[in-house]
C-alpha positions in Angstrom: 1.3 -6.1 -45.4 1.8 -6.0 -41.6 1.1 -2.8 -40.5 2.0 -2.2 -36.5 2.6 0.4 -34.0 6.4 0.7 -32.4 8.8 2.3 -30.5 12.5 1.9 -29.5 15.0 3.1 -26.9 15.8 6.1 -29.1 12.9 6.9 -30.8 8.7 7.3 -30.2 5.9 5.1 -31.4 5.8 5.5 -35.2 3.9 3.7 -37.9 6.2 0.5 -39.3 5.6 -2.6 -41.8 6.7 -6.5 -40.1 8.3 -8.8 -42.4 10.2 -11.7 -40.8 12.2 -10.5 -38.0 12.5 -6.7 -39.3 9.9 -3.7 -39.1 10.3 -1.3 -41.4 9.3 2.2 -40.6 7.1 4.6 -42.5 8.7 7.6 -43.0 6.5 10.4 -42.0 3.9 8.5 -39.9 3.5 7.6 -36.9 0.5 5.9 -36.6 -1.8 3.4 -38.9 -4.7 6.0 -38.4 -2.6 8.6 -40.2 -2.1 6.3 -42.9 -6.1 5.7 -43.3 -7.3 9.6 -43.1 -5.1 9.3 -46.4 -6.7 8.1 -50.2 -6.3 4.9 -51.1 -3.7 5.8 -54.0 -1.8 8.2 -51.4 -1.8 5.3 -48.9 0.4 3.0 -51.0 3.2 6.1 -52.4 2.7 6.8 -48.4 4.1 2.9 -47.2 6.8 3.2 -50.0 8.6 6.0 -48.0 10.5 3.2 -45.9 13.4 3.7 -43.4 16.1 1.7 -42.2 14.7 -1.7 -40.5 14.4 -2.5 -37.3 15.1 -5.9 -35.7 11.5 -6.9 -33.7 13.8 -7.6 -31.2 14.2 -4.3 -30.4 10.9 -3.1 -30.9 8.4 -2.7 -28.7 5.4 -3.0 -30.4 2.0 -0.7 -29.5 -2.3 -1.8 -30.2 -1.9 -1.2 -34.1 -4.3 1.6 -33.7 -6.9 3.3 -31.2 -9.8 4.4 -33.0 -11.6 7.5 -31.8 -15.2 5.7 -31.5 -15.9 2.9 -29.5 -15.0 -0.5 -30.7 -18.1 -2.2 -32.0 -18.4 -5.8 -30.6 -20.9 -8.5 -31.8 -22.1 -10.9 -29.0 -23.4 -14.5 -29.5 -21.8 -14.9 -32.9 -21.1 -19.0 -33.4 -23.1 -21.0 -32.4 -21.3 -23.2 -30.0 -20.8 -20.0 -27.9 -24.5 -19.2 -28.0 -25.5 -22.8 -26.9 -23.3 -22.5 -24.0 -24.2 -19.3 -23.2 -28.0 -20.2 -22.7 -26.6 -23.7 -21.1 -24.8 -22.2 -18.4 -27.9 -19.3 -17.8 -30.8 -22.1 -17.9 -32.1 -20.9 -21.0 -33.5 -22.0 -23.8 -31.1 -21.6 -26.8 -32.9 -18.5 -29.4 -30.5 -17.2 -32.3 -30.7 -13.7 -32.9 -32.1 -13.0 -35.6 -30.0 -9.8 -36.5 -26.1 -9.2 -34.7 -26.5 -7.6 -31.3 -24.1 -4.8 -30.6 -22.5 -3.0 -27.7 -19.6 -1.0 -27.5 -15.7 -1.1 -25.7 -14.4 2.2 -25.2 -10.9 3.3 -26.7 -9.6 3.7 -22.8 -10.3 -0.4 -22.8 -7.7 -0.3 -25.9 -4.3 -2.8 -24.6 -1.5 -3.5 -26.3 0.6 -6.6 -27.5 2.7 -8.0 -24.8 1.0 -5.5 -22.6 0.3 -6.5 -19.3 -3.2 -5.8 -18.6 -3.9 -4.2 -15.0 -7.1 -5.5 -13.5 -9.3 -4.1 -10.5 -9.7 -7.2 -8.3 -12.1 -5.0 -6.1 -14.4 -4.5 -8.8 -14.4 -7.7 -10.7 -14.0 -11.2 -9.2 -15.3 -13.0 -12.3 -12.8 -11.0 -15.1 -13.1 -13.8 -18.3 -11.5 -14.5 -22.2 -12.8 -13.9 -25.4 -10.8 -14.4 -28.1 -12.1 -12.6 -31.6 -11.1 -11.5 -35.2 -10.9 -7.9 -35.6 -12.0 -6.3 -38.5 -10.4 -2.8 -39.5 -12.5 -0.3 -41.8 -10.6 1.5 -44.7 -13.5 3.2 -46.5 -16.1 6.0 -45.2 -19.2 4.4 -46.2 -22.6 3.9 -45.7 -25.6 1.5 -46.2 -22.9 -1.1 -47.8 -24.6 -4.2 -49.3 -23.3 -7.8 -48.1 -22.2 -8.1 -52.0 -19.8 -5.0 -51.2 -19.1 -5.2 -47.9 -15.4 -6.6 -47.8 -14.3 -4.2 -50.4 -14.5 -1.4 -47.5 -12.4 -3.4 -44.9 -9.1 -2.7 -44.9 -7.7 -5.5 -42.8 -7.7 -7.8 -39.7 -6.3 -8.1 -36.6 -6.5 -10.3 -33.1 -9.1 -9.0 -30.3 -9.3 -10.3 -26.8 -12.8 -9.3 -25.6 -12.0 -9.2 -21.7 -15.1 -9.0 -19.9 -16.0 -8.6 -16.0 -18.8 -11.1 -15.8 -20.3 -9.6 -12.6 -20.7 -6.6 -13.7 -21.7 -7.1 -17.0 -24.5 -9.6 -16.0 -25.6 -7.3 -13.1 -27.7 -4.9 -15.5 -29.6 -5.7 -19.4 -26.6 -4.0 -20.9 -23.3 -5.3 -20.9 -21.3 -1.9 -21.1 -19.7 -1.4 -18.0 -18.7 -5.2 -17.9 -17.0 -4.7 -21.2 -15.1 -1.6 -21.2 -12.9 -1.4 -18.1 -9.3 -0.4 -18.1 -6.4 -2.7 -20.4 -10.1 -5.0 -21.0 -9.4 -4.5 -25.4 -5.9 -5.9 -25.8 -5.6 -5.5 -29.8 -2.8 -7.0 -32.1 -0.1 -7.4 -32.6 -0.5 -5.9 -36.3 -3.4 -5.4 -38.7 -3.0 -7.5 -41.7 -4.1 -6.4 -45.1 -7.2 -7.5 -46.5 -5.5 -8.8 -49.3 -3.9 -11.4 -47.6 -7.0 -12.5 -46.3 -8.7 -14.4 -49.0 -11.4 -16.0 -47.1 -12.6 -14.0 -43.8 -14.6 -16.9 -42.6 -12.0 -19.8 -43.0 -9.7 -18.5 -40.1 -8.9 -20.7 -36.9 -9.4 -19.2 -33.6 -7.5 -20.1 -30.7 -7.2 -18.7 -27.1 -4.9 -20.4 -24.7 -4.5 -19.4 -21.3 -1.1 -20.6 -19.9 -0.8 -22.9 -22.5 -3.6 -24.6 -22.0 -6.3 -24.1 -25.2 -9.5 -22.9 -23.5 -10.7 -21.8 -27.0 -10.7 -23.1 -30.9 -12.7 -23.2 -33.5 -12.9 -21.7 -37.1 -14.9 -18.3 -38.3 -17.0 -20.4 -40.5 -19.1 -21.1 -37.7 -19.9 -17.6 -37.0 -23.6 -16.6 -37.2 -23.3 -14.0 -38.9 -20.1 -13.6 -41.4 -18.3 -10.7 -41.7 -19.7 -9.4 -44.1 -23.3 -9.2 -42.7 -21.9 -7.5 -39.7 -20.3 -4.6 -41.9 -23.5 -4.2 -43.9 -25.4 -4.7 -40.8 -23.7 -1.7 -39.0 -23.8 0.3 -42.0 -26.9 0.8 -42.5 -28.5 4.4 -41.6 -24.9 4.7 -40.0 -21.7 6.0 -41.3 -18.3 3.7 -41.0 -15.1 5.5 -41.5 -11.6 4.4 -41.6 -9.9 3.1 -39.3 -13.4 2.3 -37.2 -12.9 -1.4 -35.0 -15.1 -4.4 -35.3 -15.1 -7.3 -32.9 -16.7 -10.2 -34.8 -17.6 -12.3 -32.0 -16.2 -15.4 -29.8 -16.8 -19.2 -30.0 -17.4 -21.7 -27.0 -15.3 -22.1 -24.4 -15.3 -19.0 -22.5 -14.6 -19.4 -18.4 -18.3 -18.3 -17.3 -19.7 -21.3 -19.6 -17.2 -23.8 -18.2 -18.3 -26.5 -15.2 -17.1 -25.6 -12.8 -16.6 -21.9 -13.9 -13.1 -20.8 -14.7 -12.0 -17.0 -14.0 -9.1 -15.6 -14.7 -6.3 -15.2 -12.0 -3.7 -12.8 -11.2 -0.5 -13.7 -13.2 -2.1 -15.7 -16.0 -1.0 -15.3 -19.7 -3.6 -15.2 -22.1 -2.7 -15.7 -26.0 -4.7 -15.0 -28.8 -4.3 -16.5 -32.2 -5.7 -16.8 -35.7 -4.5 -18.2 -38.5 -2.9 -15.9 -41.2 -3.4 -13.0 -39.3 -1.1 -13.5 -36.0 -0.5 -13.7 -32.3 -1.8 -11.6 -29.5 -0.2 -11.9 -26.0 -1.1 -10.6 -22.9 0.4 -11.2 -19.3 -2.2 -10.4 -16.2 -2.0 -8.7 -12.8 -4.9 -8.7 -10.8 -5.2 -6.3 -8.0 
């Protein structure tokens, strides 16, 4: 299933399933959050309580859901990304040798379609980072690697929007990570049971047309599920909890001469089997 977020002329954002060109909304809900504070069994009676479709034409569709913690983000997590990362600093290239963490904050949260509203006076150097979001169904804790996709509950397109300035002018990244409209999420969350195969998804980010990104999550570091296990242990995930898994090479900062986005470019998103996130830019 597709689960997204929508709204029309006539009625508020409510909780809805895509298929084709229709969303079909679930009666009762209005968000996917909703849906995951239920049981698993009370989940599926819940997405069987289906209203009249809705042409995605005349939908306007809404981040699939805003978590109430921060959204956890890996950094350095293929390895192309990593050896242009220390190319670009002068660095020697060193793999972690466990996933390194910070946070985006749910005020950083964008929508599909949205157009994200930058502060040109605090950020010169704003920059793309295409990722596969993973989406938590199960409260759990200290999760093995063995067990660890059994507690997702599905995936979902991240653009990682980072202020390279102010991110690089202090050891941690936090304030260049979570401005304003900086976490575009979407355009649905995709079962995890219509995911096979976590790490054999392509990743692609164009920016106005033009692929600045691609490459496949095989080549993450660490897979998906050493992440979840990784950030389980000795701390508790719970549903609907946000995971950024990382982006490959090719962001602008690594690029000779560096590329930065500009006011009034489009930035897309996409990975395969799981969908297409868009997002216009306005840099004031």
């Amino acid at each position: 299933m597709r689960y997204v977020v929508f709204s029309t002329r006539s009625s508020g954002p409510r909780l809805g399933l895509a298929a084709g060109d229709s969303i079909h909304p679930v009666e009762g809900l209005s968000s996917l959050e909703e849906l995951l504070a239920l049981e698993p069994a009370q989940r599926s009676e819940a997405t069987d309580r289906r209203g009249n479709p809705v042409n995605r034409g005349d939908a306007q569709l809404h981040s699939p859901l805003r978590p109430r913690k921060n959204v956890f983000c890996i950094g350095r997590n293929y390895l192309g990304h990593a050896e242009e990362s220390a190319r670009a600093k002068g660095e020697t290239l060193k793999l972690p040798a466990v996933p390194t963490i910070f946070t985006k904050a749910p005020t950083a949260i964008a929508g599909p379609e949205q157009t994200l509203e930058l502060d040109g006076s605090l950020s010169q150097k704003y920059d793309w980072e295409a990722e596969l979001g993973v989406v938590m169904g199960t409260r759990c804790k200290n999760v093995s690697e063995a067990d660890a996709l059994s507690v997702v509950f599905g995936y979902t397109c991240i653009n990682d929007v980072s202020a390279r300035d102010l991110q690089n002018a202090t050891t941690q990244w936090f304030k260049g990570k979570t401005l304003d409209d900086t976490c575009p999420i979407g355009p649905w969350v995709v079962g995890a049971d219509e995911i096979a195969d976590p790490q054999k998804l392509d990743v692609t980010l164009r920016l106005n047309s033009e692929v600045k990104q691609h490459a496949n999550t095989s080549t993450m570091i660490f897979d998906v599920r050493r992440i979840v296990s990784f950030l389980s242990q000795g701390m508790t995930l719970e549903p609907g909890d946000v995971i950024a898994t990382g982006t490959p090479e090719g962001v602008g900062f690594a690029r000779t001469p560096p590329e930065f986005l500009a006011d009034g470019d489009i930035m897309t998103v996409e990975i395969s089997q799981v969908g297409l996130l868009r997002n216009p830019v306005r840099i004031r």
